[in-house]
N, C-alpha and C positions, 0 to 999 in steps of 0.2 A: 293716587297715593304717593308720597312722600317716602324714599329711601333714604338710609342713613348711609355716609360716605361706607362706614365699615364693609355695607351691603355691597355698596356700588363698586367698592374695590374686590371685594372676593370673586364676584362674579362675574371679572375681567371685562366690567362694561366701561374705560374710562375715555373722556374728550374733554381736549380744553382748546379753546378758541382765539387766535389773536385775530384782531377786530382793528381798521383804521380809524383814524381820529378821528371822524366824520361819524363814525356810527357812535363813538362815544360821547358827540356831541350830539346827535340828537338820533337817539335811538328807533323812533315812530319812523324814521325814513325806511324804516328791516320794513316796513308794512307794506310798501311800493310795489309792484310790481316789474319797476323795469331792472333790466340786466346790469346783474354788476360785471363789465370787462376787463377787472382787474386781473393779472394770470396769479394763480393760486397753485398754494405749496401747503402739500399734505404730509405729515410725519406719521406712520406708522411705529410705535416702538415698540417692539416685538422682546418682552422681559424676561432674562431667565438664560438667555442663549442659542440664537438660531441657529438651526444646523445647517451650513448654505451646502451639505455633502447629501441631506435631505432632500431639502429645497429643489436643489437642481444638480442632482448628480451626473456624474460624467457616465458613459454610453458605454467605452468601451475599458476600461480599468481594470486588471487582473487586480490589483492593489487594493479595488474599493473591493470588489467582491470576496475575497478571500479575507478582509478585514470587517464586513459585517454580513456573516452567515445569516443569521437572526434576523438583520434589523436591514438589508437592503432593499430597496423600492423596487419592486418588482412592478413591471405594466408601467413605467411612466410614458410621460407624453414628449416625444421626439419632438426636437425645435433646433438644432442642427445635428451636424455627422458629429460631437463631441459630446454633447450635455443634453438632459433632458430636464422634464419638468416632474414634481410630484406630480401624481392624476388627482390630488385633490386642489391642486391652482387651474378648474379647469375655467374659469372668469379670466386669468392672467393669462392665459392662454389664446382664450378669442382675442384678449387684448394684444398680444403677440402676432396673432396670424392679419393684424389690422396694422401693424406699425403703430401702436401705440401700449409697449410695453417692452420694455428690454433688463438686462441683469448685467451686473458688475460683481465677477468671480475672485477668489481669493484678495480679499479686501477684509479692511476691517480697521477701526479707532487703533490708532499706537499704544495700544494697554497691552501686554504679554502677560501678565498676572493674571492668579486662578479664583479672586474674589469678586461675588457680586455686588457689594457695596460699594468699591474703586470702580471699578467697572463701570457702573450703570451713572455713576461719576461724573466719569468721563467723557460715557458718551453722549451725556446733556451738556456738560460745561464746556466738550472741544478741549480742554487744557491735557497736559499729560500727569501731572501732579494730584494724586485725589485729595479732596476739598480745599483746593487751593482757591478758586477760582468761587465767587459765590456769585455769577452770573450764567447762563444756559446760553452756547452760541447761536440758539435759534434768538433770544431775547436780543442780541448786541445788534445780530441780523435785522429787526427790527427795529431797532432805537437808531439803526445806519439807516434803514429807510422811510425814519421819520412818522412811525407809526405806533399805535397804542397798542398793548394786550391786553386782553383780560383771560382769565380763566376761570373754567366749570368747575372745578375742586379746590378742595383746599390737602394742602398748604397749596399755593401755585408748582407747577412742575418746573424743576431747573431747567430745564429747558427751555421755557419760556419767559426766565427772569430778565428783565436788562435792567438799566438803570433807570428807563423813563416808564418802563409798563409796568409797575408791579401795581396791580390792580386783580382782586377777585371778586368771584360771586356764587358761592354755596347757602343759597337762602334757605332757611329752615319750613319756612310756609312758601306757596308757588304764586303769590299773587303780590304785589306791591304794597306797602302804607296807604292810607287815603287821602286822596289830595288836602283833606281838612289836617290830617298828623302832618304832612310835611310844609302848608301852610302856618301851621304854629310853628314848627322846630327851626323853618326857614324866619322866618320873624324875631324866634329868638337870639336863634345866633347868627344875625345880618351883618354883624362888625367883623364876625370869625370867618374872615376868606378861604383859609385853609378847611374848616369845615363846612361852609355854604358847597363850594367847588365839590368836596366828598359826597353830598348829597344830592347834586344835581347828578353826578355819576351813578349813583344808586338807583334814580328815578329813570335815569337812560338808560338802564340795561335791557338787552332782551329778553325780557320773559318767556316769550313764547319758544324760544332758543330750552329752557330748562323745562318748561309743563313737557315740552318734546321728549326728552332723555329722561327725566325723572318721572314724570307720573301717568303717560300713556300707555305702558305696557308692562303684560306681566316678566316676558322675556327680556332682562336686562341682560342677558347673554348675545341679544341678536344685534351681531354688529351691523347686518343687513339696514337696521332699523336704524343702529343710530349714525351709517355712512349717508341715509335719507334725511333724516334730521340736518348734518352740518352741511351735504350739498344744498339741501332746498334753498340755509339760510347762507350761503358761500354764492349766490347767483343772485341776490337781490342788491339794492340798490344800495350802497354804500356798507354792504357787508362784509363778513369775515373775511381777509384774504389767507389767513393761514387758520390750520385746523391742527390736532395734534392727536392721535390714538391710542390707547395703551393696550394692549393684549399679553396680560401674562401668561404663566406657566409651560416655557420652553423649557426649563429646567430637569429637562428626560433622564433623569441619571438609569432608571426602570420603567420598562414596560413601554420605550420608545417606540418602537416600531418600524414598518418599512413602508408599505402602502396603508394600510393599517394601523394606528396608534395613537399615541396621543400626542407626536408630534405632529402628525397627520390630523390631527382634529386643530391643533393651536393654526395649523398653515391655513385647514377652512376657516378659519374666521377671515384672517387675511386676506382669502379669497373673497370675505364677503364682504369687506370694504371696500377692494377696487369694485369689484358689483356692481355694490348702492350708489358708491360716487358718482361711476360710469351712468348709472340710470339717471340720478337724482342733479345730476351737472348738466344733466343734457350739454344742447352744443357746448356749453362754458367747459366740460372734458378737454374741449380741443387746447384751454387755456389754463390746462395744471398741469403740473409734476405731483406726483402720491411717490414718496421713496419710506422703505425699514429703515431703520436704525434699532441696533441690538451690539449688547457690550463686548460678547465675545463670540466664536464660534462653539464648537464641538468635537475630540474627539474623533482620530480616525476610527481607532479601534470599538469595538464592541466591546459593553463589559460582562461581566456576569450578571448584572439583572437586565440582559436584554435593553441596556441603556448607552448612552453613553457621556463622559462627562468633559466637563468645560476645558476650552480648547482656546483657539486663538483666531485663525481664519478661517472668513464666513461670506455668505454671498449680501450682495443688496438689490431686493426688486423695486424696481421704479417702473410708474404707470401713466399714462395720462397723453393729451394730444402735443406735448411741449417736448416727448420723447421724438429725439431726430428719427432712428428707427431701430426695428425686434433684430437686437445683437446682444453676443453675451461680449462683452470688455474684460478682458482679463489678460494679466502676465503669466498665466498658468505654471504655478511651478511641478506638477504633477504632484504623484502620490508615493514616488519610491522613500520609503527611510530614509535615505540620504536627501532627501529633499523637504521633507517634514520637518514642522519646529520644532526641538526639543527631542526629534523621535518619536514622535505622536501626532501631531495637529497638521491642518491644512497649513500652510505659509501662508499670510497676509502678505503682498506684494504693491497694493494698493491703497494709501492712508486714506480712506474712506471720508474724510474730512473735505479730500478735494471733491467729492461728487458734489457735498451738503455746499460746500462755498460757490462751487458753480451750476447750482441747484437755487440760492439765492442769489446771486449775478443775475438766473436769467429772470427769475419771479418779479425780484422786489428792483427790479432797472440800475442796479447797480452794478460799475468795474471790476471784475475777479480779483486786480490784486487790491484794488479798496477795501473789501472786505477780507482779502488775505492779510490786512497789514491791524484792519481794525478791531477784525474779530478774531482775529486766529494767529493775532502776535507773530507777523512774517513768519509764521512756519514755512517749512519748504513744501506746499504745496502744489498740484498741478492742477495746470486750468484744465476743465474738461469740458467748456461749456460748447465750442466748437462738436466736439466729438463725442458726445452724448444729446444732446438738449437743439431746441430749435430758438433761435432767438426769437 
């Protein structure tokens, strides 16, 4: 069956796929069998606002606990003498106890505003200015390493825009034209370079990449399913090397929770991506990074509906065999009032910008400050490729 986008986005099942030129010159290569050993980078976007106080709170805190009566994670899962884990990332977890999963604590995009439209911005375009910027710095990221996007949805995600890939495919029917229709339309307009070229790209796309996501299952909610779908097609010959995720509704203002809730249900999904990756990557795992990205954090405090609301610093989990090893990275700035933004939020201490830059240094074989100069306009970022990542 055939979903309509509307579907496809309420039910927080989204992917979109950048793809090398090579698959968008000849697509039937996705049919091969042999391994694709390109190292691949997975973007989790986690919408709404993670709460990295959730995520991975600290162990021993009078500050957290007196600050969420209601809503603290009771039973997590210890992973050093400081911080633990929700017990619902129990996949990030074995990922952890293997050396291939680690965290970056009070971090977070240079946005300190409380809107999710600038916000969510931001954290596609890299810029600090919202809609200034009408490229995504994972797209520049790309167009620096000479590569094509495409993506599963429409409109394409800023995230994915640069200037050489804007390229989609949200087919309304799951089967191609027939060699006979694109036979005519290519005949007709043989002189039209610029649309000959558009249709050879049409005809090259993977199909079997969308009957996957759109029409095999009734659970469009299982991200389980659809982290099988982009591994199977992210290890084939001349495939995707980037993948992109969306999982909304972190927006907990009520009824958050602690172990329990329905931030604890948005985090299993996430657990069910590193999962399927994990599973559906075989050895090629050893040859990714999977990191969040989310616009703000949350909230020290609890509020009256048992929720709590948008905030500033947040954690970022990253997964995969390209993780140097299971540490958490952070400037901790603890949790006393005097040390919180504003008198409420975690500090961000970390421009989470330099993970994503030396996150593609290590992927796409690119110089950290090459892409610091090219995609991220000499911000003052840090390399962290050394210190997080395996070259």
């Amino acid at each position: 069956m055939t979903i309509s986008r509307r579907i496809f986005l309420r039910n927080s099942a989204g992917i979109a796929i950048g793809t090398g030129s090579v698959l968008l010159a000849g697509a039937s290569n996705l049919l091969g069998n042999t391994v694709n050993n390109r190292k691949k980078l997975v973007i989790i976007m986690a919408r709404g606002g993670l709460d990295g106080l959730t995520a991975v709170p600290p162990s021993d805190s009078q500050q957290y606990f007196d600050a969420r009566p209601n809503i603290v994670v009771k039973d997590p899962i210890k992973v050093t003498s400081d911080f633990a884990l929700h017990p619902e990332l129990r996949s990030f977890s074995r990922l952890w106890s293997k050396h291939k999963a680690a965290i970056v604590h009070a971090t977070n995009i240079p946005y300190m505003g409380r809107s999710h439209f600038d916000g969510q911005n931001l954290m596609e375009s890299g810029g600090r200015v919202p809609y200034k910027e009408k490229t995504g710095w994972l797209g520049r990221g790309i167009d620096e390493a000479g590569l094509e996007g495409i993506s599963v949805s429409l409109p394409i995600p800023l995230l994915l825009r640069g200037k050489n890939n804007s390229d989609s495919y949200f087919p309304s029917r799951l089967k191609k034209a027939s060699d006979a229709t694109m036979a005519l339309l290519t005949e007709h307009y043989k002189n039209d370079t610029n649309l000959k070229r558009a249709m050879d790209r049409v005809q090259n796309r993977p199909i079997s990449m969308t009957e996957g996501m759109m029409g095999k299952t009734k659970n469009h909610k299982n991200f389980g399913f659809l982290s099988n779908i982009a591994g199977t097609q992210m290890t084939r010959e001349n495939g995707p090397q980037v993948a992109i995720f969306e999982v909304f509704g972190f927006d907990t203002h009520a009824a958050q929770g602690g172990r329990k809730g329905l931030h604890g249900e948005k985090l299993s999904m996430i657990d069910d991506i590193f999962d399927g990756l994990q599973k559906s990557l075989g050895d090629q795992f050893n040859n990714t990074l999977v990191l969040t990205l989310t616009e703000f954090g949350r909230t020290l405090r609890e509020n009256g509906g048992y929720g709590s609301d948008h905030g500033y610093g947040t954690a970022v989990l990253m997964a995969g065999g390209l993780i140097k090893e299971a540490q958490i990275y952070s400037d901790w700035p603890g949790l006393k009032s005097t040390n919180l933004f504003e008198g409420r939020d975690l500090l961000s201490t970390i421009d989470a910008r330099s993970i994503y830059c030396s996150a593609m240094s290590i992927c796409f074989g690119i110089e950290f400050k090459r892409l610091q100069k090219k995609v991220f306009w000499n911000e003052p970022l840090t390399d962290l490729t050394e210190t997080l990542f395996n070259a």
